[in-house]
C-alpha positions as CSV (number, residue, x, y, z in Angstrom):
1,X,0.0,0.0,0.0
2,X,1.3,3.6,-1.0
3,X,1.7,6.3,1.7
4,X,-0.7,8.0,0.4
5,X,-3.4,5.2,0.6
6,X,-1.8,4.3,3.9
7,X,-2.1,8.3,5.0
8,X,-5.8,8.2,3.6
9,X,-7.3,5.5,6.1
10,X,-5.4,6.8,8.9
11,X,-7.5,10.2,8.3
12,X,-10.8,7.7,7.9
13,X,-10.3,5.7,11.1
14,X,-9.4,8.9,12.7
15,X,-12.3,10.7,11.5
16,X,-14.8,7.3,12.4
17,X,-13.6,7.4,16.0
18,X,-14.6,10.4,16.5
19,X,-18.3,12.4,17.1
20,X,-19.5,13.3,14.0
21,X,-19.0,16.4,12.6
22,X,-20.3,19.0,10.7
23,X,-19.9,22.4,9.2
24,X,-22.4,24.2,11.5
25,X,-21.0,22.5,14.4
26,X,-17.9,23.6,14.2
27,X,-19.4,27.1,13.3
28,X,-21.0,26.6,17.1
29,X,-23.9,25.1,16.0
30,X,-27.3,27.2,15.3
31,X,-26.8,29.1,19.2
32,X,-23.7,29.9,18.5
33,X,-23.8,31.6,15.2
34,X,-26.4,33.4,16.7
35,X,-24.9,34.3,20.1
36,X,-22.0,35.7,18.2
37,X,-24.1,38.3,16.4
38,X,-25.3,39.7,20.0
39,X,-22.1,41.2,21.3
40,X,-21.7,43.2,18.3
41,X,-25.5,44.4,18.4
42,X,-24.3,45.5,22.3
43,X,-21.5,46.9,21.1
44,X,-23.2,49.4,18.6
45,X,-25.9,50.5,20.9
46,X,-23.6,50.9,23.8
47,X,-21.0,53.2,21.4
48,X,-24.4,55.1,19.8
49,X,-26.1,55.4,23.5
50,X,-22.6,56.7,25.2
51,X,-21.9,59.3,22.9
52,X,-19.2,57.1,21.2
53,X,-17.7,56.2,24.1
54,X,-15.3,53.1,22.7
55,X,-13.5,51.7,25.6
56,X,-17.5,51.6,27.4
57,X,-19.0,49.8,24.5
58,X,-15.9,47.6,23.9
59,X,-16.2,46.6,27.8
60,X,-19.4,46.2,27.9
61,X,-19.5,43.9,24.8
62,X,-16.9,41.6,26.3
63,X,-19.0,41.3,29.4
64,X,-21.6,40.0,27.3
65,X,-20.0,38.0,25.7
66,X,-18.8,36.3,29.0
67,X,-22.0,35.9,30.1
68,X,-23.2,34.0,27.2
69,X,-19.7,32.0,27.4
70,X,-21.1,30.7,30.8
71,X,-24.6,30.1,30.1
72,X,-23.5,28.3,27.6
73,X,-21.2,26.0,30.3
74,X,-24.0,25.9,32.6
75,X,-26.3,24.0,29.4
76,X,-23.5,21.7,29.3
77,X,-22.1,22.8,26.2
78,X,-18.9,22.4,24.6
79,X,-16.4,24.7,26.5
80,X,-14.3,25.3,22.9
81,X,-17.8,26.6,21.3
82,X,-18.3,29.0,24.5
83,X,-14.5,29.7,24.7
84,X,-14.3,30.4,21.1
85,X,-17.5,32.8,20.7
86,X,-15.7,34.9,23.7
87,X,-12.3,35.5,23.0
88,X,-13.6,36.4,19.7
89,X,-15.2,39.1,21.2
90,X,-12.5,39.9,23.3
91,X,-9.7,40.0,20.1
92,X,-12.5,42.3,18.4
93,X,-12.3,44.3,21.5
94,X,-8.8,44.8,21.9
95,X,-8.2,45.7,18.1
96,X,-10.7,48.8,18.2
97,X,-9.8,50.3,21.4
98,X,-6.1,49.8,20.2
99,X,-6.9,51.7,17.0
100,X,-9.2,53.8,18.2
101,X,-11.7,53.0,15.3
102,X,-14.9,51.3,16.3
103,X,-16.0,49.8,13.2
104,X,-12.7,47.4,14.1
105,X,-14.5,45.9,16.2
106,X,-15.8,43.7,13.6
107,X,-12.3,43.2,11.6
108,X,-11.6,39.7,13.1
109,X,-15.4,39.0,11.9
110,X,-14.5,39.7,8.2
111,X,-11.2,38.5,8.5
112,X,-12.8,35.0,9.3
113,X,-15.3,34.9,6.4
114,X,-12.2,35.6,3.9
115,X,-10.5,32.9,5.6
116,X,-13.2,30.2,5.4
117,X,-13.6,31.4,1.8
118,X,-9.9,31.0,0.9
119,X,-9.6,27.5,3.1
120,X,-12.7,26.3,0.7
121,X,-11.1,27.2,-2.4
122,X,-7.6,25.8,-1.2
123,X,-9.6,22.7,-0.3
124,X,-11.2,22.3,-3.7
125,X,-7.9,22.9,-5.5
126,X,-6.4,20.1,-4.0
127,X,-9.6,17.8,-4.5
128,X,-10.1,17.5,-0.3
129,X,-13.2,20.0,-0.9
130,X,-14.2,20.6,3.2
131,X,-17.6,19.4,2.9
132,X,-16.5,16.2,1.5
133,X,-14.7,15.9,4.9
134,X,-17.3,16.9,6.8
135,X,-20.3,15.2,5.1
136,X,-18.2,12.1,4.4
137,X,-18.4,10.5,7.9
138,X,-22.3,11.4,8.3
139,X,-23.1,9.5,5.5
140,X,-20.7,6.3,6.6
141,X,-18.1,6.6,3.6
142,X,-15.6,8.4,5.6
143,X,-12.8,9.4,3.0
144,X,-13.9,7.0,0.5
145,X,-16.0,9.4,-1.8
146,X,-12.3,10.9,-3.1
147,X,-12.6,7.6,-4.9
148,X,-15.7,8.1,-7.0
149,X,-15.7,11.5,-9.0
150,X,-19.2,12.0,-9.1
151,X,-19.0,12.3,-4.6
152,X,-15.8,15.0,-5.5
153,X,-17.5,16.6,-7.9
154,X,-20.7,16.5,-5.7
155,X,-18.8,17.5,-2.5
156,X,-16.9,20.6,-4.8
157,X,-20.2,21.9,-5.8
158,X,-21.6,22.6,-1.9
159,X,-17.9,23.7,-1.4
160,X,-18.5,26.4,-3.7
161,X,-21.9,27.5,-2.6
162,X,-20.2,27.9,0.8
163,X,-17.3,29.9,-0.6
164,X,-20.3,32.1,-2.2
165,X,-21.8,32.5,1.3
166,X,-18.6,33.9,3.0
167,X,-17.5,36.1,-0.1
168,X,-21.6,37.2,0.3
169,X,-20.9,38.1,3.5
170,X,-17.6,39.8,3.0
171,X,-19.3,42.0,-0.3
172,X,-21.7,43.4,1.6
173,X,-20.0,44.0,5.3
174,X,-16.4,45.4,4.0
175,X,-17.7,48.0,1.8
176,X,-19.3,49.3,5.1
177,X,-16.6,48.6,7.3
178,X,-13.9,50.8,4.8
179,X,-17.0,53.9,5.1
180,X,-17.3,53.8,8.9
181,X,-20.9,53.0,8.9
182,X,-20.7,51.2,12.1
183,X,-24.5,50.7,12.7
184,X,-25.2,49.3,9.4
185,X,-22.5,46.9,9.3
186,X,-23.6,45.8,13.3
187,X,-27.4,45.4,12.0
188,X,-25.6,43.9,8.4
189,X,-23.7,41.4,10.2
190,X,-26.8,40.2,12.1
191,X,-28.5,40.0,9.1
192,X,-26.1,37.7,7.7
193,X,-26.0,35.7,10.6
194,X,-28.0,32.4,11.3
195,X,-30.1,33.6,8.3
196,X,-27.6,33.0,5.6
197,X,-26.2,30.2,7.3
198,X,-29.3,28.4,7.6
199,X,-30.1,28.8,4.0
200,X,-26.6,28.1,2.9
201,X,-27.3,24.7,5.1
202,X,-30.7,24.1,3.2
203,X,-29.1,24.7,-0.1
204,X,-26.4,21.9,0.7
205,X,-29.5,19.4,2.1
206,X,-31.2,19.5,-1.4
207,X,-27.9,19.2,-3.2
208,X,-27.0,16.0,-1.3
209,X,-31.2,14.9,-1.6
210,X,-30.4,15.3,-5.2
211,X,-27.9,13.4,-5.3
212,X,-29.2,10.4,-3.3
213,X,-28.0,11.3,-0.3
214,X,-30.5,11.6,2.3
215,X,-28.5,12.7,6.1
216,X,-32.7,12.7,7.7
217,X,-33.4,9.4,6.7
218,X,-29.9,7.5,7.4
219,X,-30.6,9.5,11.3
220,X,-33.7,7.8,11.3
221,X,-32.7,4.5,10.3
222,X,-29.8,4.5,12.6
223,X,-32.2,6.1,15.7
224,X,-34.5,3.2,14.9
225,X,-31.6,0.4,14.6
């Protein structure tokens, strides 16, 4: 057996012994894309309330955000989802009151979306598109779909509608980041939240019903065996 075949099944065992995963989970699942829209909300209405007051609404966002950080402990949630959402906050925090410019508050925020965008098109380039990896284990073929080109082909296609929903996201928050309109980027980015994600998520069910690939019924025939 090659290395690379021998490199390939250590990624599927690896990837079979583990919880499966998905792309909205390691988003945070549905609270946490939502909860991560909240301290920014706080963060523009404490700024426009305080007469732009930036180390106020920066603090006060951070103490937010640890407050949903330990609610979410308290549900018994993943602490890297609840650890995550905060020290987000708290980088976002740090980099406006360090430059003085409140609309850098949500730098790290747009800074992520051309990340995932970029680390989806990497991913397809190199035929390991990212929702192959994270669909193949749901659907019990671990890394066994970079065999068949129809799954790569498949799994590129819902790769690029995800690299449209972060680029989406990016066209119509950075053109009002560079302007400095801070509440229209705060309500934008809200906007853009769970709402997008969730229809970006639809979007990639139908694709995979299309395609014969039903994730609700193979739940329900495994909740049922």
């Amino acid at each position: 057996m090659s290395q690379v075949h021998r490199a390939e099944d250590e990624i599927e065992v690896e990837l079979d012994e583990k919880e499966e995963i998905n792309l909205l989970d390691e988003l945070g699942g549905p609270q946490g894309i939502a909860d991560s829209s909240i301290p920014g909300l706080v963060f523009v209405i404490a700024y426009t309330v305080s007469g732009q007051k930036l180390e106020l609404a920066a603090g006060i966002a951070v103490g937010v955000a640890l407050l949903i950080a330990l609610i979410r402990l308290i549900r018994g949630e993943r602490a890297r989802y609840a650890a995550s959402g905060f020290f987000g906050v708290a980088l976002a925090a740090f980099i406006a009151t360090r430059t003085g410019k409140a609309e850098d508050f949500f730098l790290p925020g747009l800074l992520f979306n051309a990340g995932y965008a970029l680390a989806y098109v990497v991913s397809i380039a190199i035929r390991w598109p990212l929702m192959g990896v994270f669909i193949g284990p749901l659907i019990g073929e671990g890394m066994n779909w970079r065999q068949d080109p129809d799954r790569v082909k498949l799994f590129n296609r819902i790769s690029w509608l995800w690299v449209g929903t972060f680029l989406l996201r990016l066209a119509v928050q950075l053109p009002l980041y560079l302007s400095g309109a801070l509440v229209a980027l705060g309500i934008a980015k809200t906007a853009m939240g769970l709402p997008i994600f969730a229809l970006a998520i639809y979007f990639s069910y139908l694709m995979l019903k299309a395609a014969g690939i039903d994730l609700q019924q193979k739940k329900e025939a495994e909740e049922a065996g």
